[in-house]
C-alpha positions in Angstrom: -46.7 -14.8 -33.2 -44.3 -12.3 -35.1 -43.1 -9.4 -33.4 -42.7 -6.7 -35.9 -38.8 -5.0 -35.3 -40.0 -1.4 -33.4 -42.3 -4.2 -31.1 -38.6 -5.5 -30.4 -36.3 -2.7 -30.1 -38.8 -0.8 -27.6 -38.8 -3.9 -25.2 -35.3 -4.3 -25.5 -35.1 -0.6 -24.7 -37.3 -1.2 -21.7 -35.2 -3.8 -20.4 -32.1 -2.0 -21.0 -33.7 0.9 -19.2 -34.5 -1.1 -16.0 -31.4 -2.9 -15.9 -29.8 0.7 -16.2 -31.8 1.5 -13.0 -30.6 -1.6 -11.2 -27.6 -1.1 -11.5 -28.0 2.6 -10.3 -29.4 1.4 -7.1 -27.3 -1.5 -6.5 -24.1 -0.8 -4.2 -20.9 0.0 -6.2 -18.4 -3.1 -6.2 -14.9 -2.7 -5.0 -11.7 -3.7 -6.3 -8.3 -3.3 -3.9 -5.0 -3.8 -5.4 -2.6 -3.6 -3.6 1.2 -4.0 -4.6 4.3 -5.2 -2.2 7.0 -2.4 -1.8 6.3 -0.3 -4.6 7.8 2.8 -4.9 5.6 5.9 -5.8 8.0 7.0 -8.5 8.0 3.0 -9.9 4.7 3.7 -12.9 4.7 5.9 -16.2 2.0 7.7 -14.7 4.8 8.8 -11.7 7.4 9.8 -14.1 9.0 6.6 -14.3 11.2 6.5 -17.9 12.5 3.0 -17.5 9.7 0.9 -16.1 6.4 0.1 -18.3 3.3 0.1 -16.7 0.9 0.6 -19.4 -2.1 -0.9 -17.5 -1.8 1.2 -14.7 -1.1 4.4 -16.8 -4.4 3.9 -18.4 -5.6 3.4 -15.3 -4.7 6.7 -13.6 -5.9 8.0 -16.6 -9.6 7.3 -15.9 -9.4 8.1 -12.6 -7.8 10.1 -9.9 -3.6 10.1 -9.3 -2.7 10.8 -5.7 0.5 12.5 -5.9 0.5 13.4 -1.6 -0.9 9.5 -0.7 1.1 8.0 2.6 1.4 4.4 3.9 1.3 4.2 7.7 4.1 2.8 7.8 7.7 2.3 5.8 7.6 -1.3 6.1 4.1 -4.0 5.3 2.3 -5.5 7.8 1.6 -2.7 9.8 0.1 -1.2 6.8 -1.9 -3.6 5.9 -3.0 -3.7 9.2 -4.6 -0.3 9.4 -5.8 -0.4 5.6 -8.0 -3.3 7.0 -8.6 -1.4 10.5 -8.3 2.3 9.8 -6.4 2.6 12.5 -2.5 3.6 13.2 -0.2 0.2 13.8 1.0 2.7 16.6 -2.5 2.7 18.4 -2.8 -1.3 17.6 0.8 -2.5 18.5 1.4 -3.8 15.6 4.0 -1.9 14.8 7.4 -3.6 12.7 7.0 -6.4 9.9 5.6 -9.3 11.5 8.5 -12.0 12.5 10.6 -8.9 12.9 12.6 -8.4 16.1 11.1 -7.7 19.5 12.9 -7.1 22.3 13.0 -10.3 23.8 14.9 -11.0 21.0 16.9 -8.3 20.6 18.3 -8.1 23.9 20.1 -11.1 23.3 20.9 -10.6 19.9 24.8 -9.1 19.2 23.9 -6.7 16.4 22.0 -4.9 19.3 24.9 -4.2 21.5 26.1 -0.7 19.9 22.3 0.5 19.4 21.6 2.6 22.6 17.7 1.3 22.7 15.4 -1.9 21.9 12.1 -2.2 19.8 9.1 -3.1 22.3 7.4 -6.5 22.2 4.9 -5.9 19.5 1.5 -7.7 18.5 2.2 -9.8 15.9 -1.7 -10.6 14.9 -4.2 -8.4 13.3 -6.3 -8.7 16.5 -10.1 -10.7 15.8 -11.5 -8.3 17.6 -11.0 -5.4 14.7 -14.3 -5.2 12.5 -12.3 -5.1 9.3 -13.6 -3.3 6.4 -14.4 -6.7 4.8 -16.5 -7.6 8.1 -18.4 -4.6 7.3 -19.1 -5.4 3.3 -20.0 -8.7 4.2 -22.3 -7.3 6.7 -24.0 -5.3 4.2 -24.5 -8.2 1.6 -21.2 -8.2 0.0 -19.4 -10.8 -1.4 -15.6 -10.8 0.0 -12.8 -12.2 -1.8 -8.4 -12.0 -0.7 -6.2 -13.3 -3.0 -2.5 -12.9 -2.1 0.0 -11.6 0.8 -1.5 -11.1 4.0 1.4 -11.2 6.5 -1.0 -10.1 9.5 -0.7 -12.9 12.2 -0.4 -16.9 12.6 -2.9 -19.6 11.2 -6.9 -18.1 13.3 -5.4 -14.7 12.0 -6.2 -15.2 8.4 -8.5 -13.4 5.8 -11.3 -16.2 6.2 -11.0 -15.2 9.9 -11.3 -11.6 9.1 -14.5 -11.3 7.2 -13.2 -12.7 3.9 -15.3 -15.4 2.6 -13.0 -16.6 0.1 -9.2 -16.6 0.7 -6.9 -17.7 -1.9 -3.0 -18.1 -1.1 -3.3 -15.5 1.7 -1.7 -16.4 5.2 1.1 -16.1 7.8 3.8 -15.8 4.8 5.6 -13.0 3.9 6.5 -13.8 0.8 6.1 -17.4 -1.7 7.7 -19.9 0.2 9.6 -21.3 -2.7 11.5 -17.6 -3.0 10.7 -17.9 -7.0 7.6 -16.1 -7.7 7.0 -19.4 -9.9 5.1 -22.7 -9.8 5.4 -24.8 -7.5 4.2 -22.5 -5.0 4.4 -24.7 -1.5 1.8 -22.5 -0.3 -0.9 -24.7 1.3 -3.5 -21.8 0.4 -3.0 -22.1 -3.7 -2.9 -25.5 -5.0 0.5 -25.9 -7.3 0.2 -24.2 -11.3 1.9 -25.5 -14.6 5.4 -25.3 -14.1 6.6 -22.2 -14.6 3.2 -20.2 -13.9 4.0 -16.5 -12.4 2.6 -16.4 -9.3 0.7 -12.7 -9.3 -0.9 -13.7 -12.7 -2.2 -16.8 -11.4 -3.3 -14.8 -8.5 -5.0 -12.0 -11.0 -7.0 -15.0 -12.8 -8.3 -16.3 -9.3 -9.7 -12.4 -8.7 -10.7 -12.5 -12.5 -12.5 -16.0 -11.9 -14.6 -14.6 -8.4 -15.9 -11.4 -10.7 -17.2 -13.3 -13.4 -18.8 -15.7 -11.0 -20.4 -12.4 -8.6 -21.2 -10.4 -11.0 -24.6 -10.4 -10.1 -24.0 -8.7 -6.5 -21.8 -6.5 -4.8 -18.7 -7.7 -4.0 -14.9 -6.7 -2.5 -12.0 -8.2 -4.4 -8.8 -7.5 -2.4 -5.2 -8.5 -4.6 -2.6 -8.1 -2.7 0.5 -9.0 -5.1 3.6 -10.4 -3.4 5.4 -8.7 -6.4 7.8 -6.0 -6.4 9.4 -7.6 -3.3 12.0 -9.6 -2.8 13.5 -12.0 -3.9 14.0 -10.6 -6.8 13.0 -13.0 -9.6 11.6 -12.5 -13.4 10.8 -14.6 -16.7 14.2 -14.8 -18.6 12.7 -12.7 -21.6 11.5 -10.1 -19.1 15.5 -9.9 -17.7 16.7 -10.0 -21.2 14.7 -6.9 -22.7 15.5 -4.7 -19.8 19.1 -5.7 -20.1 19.2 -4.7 -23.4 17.2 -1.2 -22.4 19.6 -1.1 -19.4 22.4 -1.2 -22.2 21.0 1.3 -24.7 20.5 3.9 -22.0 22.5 7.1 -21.0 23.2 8.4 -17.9 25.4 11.0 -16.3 23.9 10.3 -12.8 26.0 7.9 -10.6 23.8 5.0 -9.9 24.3 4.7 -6.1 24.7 8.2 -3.7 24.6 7.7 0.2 21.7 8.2 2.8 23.3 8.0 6.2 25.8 5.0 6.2 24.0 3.3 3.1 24.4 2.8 -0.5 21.0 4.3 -1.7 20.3 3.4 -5.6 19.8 6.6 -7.7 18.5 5.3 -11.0 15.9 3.1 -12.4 17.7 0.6 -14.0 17.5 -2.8 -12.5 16.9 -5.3 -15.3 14.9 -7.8 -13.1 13.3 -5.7 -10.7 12.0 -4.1 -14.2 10.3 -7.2 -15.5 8.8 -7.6 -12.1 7.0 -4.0 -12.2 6.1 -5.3 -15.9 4.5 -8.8 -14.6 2.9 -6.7 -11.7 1.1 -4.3 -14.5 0.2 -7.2 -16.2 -1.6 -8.9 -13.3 -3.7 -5.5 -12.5 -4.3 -5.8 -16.6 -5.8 -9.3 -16.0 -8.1 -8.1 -13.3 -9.0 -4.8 -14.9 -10.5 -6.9 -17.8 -12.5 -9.1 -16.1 -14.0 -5.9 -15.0 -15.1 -5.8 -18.4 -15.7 -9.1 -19.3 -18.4 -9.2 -16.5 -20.1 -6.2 -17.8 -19.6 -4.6 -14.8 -16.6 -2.4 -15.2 -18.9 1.0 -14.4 -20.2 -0.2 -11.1 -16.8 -1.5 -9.6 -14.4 1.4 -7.9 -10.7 0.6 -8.3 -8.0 1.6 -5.7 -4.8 0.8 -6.7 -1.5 1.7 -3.9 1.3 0.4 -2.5 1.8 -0.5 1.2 5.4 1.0 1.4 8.3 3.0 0.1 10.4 0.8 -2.9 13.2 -0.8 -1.6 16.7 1.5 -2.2 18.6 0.7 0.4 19.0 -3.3 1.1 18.6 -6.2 -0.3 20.0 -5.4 -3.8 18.5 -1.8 -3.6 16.3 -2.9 -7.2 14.6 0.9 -7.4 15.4 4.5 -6.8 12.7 6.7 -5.4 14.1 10.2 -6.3 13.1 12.7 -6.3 12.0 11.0 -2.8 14.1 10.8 -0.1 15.5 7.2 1.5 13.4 4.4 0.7 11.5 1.6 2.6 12.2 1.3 6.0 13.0 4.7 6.2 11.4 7.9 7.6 11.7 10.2 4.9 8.8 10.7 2.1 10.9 7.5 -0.2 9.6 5.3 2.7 6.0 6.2 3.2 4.7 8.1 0.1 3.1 5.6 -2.2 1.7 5.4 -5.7 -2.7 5.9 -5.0 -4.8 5.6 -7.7 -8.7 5.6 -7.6 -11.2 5.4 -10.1 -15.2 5.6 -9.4 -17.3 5.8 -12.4 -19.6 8.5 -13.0 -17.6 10.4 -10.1 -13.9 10.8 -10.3 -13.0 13.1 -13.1 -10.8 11.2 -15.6 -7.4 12.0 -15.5 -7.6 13.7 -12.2 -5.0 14.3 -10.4 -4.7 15.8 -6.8 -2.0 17.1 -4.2 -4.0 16.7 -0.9 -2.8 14.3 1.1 -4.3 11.0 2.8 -2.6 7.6 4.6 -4.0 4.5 4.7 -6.0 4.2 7.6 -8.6 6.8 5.7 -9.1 3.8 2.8 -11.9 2.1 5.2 -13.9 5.0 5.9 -13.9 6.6 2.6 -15.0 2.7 1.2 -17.9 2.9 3.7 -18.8 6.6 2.5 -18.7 5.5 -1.1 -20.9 2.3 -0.3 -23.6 4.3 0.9 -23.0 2.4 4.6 -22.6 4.3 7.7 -19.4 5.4 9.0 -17.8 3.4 11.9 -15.8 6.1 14.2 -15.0 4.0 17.1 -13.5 1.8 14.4 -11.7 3.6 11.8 -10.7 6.2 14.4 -7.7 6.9 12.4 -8.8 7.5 9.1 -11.0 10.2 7.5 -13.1 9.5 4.7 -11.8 12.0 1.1 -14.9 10.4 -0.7 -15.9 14.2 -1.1 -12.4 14.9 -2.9 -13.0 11.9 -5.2 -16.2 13.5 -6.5 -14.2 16.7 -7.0 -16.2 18.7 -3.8 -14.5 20.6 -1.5 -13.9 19.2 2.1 -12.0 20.7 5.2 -8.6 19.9 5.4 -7.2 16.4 6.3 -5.2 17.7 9.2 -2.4 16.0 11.3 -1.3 12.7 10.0 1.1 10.4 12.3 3.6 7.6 12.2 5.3 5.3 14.9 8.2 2.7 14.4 10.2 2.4 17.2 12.2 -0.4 15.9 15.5 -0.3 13.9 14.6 -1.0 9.9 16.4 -3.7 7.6 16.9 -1.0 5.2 18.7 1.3 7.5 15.7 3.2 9.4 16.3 4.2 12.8 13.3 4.2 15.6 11.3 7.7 15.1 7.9 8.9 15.3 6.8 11.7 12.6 3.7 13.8 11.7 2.7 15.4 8.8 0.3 18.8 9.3 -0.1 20.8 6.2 2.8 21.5 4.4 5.1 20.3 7.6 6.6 17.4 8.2 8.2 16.7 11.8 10.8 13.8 12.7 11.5 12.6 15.8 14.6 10.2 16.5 13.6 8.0 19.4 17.3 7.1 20.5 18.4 10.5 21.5 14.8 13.2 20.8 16.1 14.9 17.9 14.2 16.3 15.6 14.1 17.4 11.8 11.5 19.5 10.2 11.1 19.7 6.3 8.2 22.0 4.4 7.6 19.1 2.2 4.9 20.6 0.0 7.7 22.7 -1.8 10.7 20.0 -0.4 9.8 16.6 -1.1 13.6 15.6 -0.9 13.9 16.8 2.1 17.2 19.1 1.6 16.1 21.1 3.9 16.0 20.5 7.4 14.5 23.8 9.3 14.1 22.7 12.7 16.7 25.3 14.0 15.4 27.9 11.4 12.1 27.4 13.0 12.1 26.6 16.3 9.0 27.6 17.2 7.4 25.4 14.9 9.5 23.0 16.1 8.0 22.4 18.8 4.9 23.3 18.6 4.5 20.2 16.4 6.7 18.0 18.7 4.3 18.6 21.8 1.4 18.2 19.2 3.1 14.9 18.2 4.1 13.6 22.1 0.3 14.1 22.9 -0.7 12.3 19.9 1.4 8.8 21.3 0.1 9.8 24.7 -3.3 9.4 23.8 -2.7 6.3 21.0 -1.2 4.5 23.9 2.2 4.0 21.5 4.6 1.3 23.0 8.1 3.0 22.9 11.2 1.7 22.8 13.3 0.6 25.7 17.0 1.6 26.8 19.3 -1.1 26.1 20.8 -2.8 29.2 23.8 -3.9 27.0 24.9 -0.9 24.8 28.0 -0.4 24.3 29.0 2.4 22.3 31.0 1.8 19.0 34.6 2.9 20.0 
């Protein structure tokens, strides 16, 4: 039987229109990205000049750009640990990278003898009995997917142990085992590429593979790339063309100025470390078409961050984080203020771009609240949901934000606790109880310490912050038994 052409255009109409209303009831899928040590001011879309990101620039321009967005923490795992929990690393022990010093090791370690405390015995584990936000997906019908860096506790501690059904190449490591970012991997998780395969594209086309295979139901792909971190590593034409940018630029800024007692890099012009933020942008480029690809690119929110500060002041100090202050490890905005980026079709305004500020324990609720699933207080205690601020309503203010390291950093960091409350930032030194206070809505360099100008405010915020650990149950640092007092 012939069916004339208006016959055939008003059924496919019909079924356009129903799938249209399927995929208006379905749940929206969720995409995670989330990049190793990259500094805020390390895209286009932050004001970078030497880097190219052209992915995520497009990105941030179809979406919402986060220019107030704080990890947890200044250094990974304990980030990663309340992204997944919503709660503070303070409140779950888990507190300094994981393999980092503790003080059983510390008091017998030399390098300890002139620091007048030692870091507590923290949890190294992502504790099982934390309903991670991908224990709650799954329990609504999602699909759950972790490709990359976990770093968040021994072999039983891993994302199949953690509500992920499918884990790819994340585990114990903190970084690729064969310190290239190139096939062979050694990694147990992610069977060996062609020689020479970069490992965060490889690890893009594994995410790429799981949409195009789910597409038909909800799903939460979670990409945690082991690039910008060290060791620093790019493909030779990479190193080359950012050599050759390196050599056609002009400066009058010194490259390196001083934060405390270290060199602290003071312009982006690292040749490798360049090709690296170019290979990550590729990776999220990779993922961000299979989006596409799958046709279903208008149901899937993306939330692209970082987990710390870039690295400024160790370990070749590859990126500057200026304005910022510091850098990762430390406890000034260059160590905890990340790159966030969020789109949600049909609800974030493109090209948005707020100044309210949120940290990363509020990812989980704000996931939930944009699922359509009920929140989970007793769980995400820590983080409140800024679903409302993505769809461009008004909601109260965040209020009091906290962090917790008592543990001295790699980069340089001393042990401090800090809170952010409105404009006002508060640092306090563990070692000794001094404190700094910065009005970092108007200084985000932190020039200007006002804690004598103000004291008032001073401590007002200080009690606010000791009654905070109280009731976290925080685990502080100890007096050292050996500390001798450089001479």
């Amino acid at each position: 039987m012939k069916i004339s052409k208006h016959i055939l255009l008003a059924l496919l109409g019909i079924l356009s229109q129903q799938a249209s209303l399927h995929a208006a009831d379905r749940p929206p899928n969720f995409v995670f990205i989330l990049v190793d040590d990259l500094g805020q001011r390390d895209l286009g879309c932050y004001g970078s000049t030497f880097y190219e990101t052209p992915r995520i620039d497009a990105l941030a321009k179809s979406g919402m750009r986060f220019t107030s967005a704080y990890s947890a923490c200044p250094v990974c795992s304990p980030t990663r640990a309340s992204i997944q929990s919503g709660k503070y690393p303070g409140r779950l022990h888990t507190t300094d990278y994981f393999g980092g010093p503790t003080y059983d090791k510390a008091l017998n370690d030399e390098r300890y003898v002139s620091r007048p405390v030692l870091p507590p015995n923290y949890l190294e584990r992502l504790p099982l009995e934390e309903e991670t936000i991908a224990e709650s997906l799954a329990a609504a019908g999602y699909a759950t997917f972790y490709t990359g860096k976990w770093h968040l506790g021994p072999k039983g501690y891993w994302p199949e142990d953690q509500g992920y059904q499918t884990n790819v190449g994340g585990n114990r490591a903190s970084a690729n085992k064969n310190r290239k970012f190139f096939s062979p991997y050694n990694n147990p998780d992610l069977p060996d590429g062609a020689d020479g395969e970069q490992l965060d594209e490889r690890l893009a086309h594994e995410a790429a593979n799981f949409i195009r295979d789910h597409r038909d139901q909800p799903f939460l792909v979670f990409f945690a790339q082991f690039d910008v971190h060290v060791p620093l590593n790019t493909k030779p034409e990479l190193r080359k063309k950012y050599r050759q940018k390196k050599d056609a630029l002009v400066s009058n800024r010194p490259e390196f100025g001083k934060e405390g007692e270290r060199d602290v890099r003071h312009v982006q012009n690292h040749p490798v470390y360049s090709g690296m933020v170019e290979t990550m942008d590729s990776a999220v480029g990779i993922v961000l078409d299979a989006l596409e690809e799958a046709g279903v690119e208008d149901e899937t929110i993306v939330i692209f961050t970082s987990d710390n500060g870039g690295l400024s002041t160790a370990e070749g100090s590859p990126t500057s984080n200026l304005p910022l202050r510091a850098g990762k490890g430390w406890y000034y905005e260059g160590g905890v203020r990340v790159p966030l980026i969020i789109r949600w079709p049909g609800k974030t305004k493109a090209g948005a771009t707020t100044d309210s500020y949120v940290i990363s324990t509020d990812y989980y609720p704000t996931i939930l609240e944009m699922a359509g699933l009920k929140l989970k207080p007793e769980q995400h205690v820590d983080g409140r949901s800024f679903a409302p601020l993505l769809k461009g309503e008004s909601q109260p203010a965040r209020g009091p934000i906290y962090w917790h390291y008592p543990h001295y950093g790699n980069q340089g960091g001393r042990p401090f606790s800090a809170m952010r409350d409105g404009d006002w930032k508060l640092i306090e030194f563990l070692e000794d109880g001094r404190t700094e206070l910065y009005d970092v809505a108007h200084d985000e360099s932190e020039t200007k310490n006002l804690a004598d100008a103000d004291p008032e405010r001073t401590a007002m915020m200080q009690k606010q912050l000791h009654l905070w650990r109280q009731e976290a149950k925080v685990q502080m640092p100890q007096r050292n038994p050996k500390f001798s007092p450089p001479k």
